[in-house]
C-alpha positions in Angstrom: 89.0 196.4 137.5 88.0 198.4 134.5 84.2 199.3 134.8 81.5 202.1 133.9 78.9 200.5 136.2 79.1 199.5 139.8 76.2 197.3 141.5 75.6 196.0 144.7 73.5 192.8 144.8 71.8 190.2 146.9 71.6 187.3 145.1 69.3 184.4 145.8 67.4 186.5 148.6 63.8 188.2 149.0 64.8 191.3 151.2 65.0 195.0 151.3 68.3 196.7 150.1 69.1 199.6 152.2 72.5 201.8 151.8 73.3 204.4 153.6 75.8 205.7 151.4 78.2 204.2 148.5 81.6 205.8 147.9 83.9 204.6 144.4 87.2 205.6 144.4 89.7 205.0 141.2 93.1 205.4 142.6 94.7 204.8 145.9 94.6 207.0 149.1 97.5 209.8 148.7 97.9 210.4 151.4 99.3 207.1 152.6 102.7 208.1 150.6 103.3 211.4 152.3 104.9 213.1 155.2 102.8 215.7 157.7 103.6 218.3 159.9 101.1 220.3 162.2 101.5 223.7 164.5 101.9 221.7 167.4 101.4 218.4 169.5 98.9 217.4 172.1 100.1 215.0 173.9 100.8 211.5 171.7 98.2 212.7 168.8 100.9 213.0 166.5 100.3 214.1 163.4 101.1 211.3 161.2 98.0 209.3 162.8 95.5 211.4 160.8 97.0 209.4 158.0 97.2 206.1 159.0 94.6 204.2 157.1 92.4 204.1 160.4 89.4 206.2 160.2 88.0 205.1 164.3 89.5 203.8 166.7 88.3 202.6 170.1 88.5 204.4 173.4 91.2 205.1 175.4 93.4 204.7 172.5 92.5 207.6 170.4 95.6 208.9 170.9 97.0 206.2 168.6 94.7 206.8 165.4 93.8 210.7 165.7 96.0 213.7 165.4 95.8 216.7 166.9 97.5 220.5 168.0 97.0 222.2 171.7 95.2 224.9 171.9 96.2 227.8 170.4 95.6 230.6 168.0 95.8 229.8 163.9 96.3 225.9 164.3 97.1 224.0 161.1 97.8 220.3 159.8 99.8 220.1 156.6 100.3 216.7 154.3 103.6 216.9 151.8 102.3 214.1 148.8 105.5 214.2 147.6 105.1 214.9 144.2 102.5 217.5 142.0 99.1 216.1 141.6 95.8 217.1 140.3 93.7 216.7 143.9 90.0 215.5 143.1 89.0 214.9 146.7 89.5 215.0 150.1 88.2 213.2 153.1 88.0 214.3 156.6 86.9 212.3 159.6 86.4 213.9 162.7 87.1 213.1 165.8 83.9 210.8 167.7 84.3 213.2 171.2 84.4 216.2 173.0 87.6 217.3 170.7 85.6 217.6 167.7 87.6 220.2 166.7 87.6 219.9 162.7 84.4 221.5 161.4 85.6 225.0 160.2 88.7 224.3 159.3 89.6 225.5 155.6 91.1 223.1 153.1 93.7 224.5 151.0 96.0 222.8 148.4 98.7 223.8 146.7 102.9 224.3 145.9 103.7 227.1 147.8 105.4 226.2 151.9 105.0 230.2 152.2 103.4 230.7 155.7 103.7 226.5 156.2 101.3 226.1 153.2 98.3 228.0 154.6 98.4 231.0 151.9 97.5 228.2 149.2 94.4 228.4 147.3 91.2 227.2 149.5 89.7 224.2 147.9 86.5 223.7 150.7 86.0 224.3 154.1 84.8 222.0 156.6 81.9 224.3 157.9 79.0 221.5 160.0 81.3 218.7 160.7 79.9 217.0 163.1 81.7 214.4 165.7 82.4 211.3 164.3 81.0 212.3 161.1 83.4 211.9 157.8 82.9 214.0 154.4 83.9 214.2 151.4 85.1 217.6 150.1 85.4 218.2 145.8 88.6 220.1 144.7 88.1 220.2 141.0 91.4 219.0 140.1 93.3 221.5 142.0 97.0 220.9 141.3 99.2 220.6 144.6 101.8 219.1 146.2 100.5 220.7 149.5 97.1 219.6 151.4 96.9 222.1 154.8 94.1 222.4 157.2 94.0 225.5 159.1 91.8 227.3 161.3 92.1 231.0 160.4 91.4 233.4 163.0 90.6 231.2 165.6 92.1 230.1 168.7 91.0 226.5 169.5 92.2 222.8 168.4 92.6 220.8 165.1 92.0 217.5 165.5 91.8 215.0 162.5 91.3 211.3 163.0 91.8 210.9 159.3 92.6 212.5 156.1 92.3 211.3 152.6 93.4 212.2 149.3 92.4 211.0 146.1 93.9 212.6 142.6 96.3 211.8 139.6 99.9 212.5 139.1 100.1 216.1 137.8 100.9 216.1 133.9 103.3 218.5 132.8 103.0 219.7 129.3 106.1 220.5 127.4 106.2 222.0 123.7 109.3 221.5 121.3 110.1 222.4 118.2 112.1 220.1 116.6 114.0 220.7 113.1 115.4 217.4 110.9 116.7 216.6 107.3 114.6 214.1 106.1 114.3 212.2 101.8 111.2 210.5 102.7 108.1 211.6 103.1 108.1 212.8 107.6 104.6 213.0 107.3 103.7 209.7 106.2 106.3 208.2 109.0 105.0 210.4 111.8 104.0 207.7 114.5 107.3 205.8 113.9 109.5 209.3 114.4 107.8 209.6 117.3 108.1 205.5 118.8 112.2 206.4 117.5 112.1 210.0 119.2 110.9 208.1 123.1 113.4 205.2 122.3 116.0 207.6 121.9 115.3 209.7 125.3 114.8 206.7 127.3 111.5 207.2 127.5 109.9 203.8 127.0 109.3 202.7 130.5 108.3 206.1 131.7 104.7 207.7 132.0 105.9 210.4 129.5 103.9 210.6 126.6 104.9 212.4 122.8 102.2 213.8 120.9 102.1 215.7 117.5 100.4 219.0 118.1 100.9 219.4 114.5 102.2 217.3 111.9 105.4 217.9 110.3 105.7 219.7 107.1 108.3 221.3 104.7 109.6 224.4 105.1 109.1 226.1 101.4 112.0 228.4 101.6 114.3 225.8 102.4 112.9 223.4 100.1 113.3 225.3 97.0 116.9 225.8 98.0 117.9 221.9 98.7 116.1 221.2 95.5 118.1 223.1 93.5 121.6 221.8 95.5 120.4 218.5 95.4 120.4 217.8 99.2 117.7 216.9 101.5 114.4 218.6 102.9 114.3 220.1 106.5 111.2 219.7 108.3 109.4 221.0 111.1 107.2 219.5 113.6 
């Protein structure tokens, strides 16, 4: 649904309206889509449960909906989205229990594997999560393929009962400068060169998009020339 404002109503009653809080996301959970690793296993808290679509479970099956490291020194959490986006948010849920061992934990997203992704820049860090609680942590459109949670310099647990990620696809921007022969007038016909340009690359059905960053114009010194032999103008765009 396409939409600027988002209400919540009670129609046909006479009552108080109390919310606690009201999240609006515009694309789907990332993190669904991609693949985790993490430093090391306790016991069946996998890590691929902190991405489950299951922010709580119940009790004695937290086992099944939470991931989670032993104990050790350095312990990290690392989600592979598969492809380069621009990462708006992220959302942690902690663990409702005596493992509440997310809140300090430092967020950091981007390309790199070096050190299993933890030398990334740091988008947030989870500093006063409390058990059970879940937050949502800004990253400003950092671009990343790489979301890791690590706790540096500590020797402890990391335990995640659910991760989110919400961002766009990453867009690339490529310049080219293109040089054709042209009788007509290339500036004129610039929208159809470019509709003829994506047919011709295969681009139709594609999120790849072709822009102008300047229209295309003669070239005087070759103009003058082609004039004189007749022939056609070259143009630049």
């Amino acid at each position: 649904m396409q939409g600027r404002y988002v209400n919540v109503i009670r129609s046909g009653y006479t009552s108080l309206l109390s919310l606690c809080e009201v999240e609006v996301y515009g694309t789907e959970n990332l993190a669904v889509k991609g693949t985790v690793a993490q430093s090391s296993i306790r016991s069946t808290w996998f890590s691929q449960n902190a991405i489950d679509g299951v922010r709580y479970g119940s009790e004695p099956d937290t086992g099944s909906y939470c991931s989670a490291t032993t104990s050790q020194s350095d312990p990290w959490w690392r989600l592979d989205l598969l492809d380069y986006y621009d990462i708006n948010t992220v959302i942690i849920t902690a663990y409702n229990g005596y493992l509440n061992a997310a809140s300090g934990a430092e967020i950091r997203v981007g390309n790199s594997l070096d050190n299993n992704g933890n030398n990334n820049p740091t988008c947030a860090v989870t500093s006063g999560l409390l058990a059970g609680q879940t937050i949502s942590y800004s990253c400003h459109g950092m671009e990343g393929r790489y979301v890791n949670l690590v706790m540096t310099g500590r020797t402890s647990y990391l335990v995640l009962c659910e991760v989110e990620v919400y961002g766009a696809v990453h867009k690339k921007r490529t310049f080219l400068r293109l040089k054709f022969s042209s009788s007509g007038d290339v500036a004129a016909e610039s929208d159809q060169i470019l509709q003829q340009l994506q047919s011709a690359l295969g681009l139709k059905n594609s999120d790849v998009e072709l822009s102008w960053t300047q229209l295309p114009k003669k070239e005087e010194e070759q103009e003058e020339k082609q004039e004189e032999d007749g022939g056609e103008y070259t143009h630049f765009i």
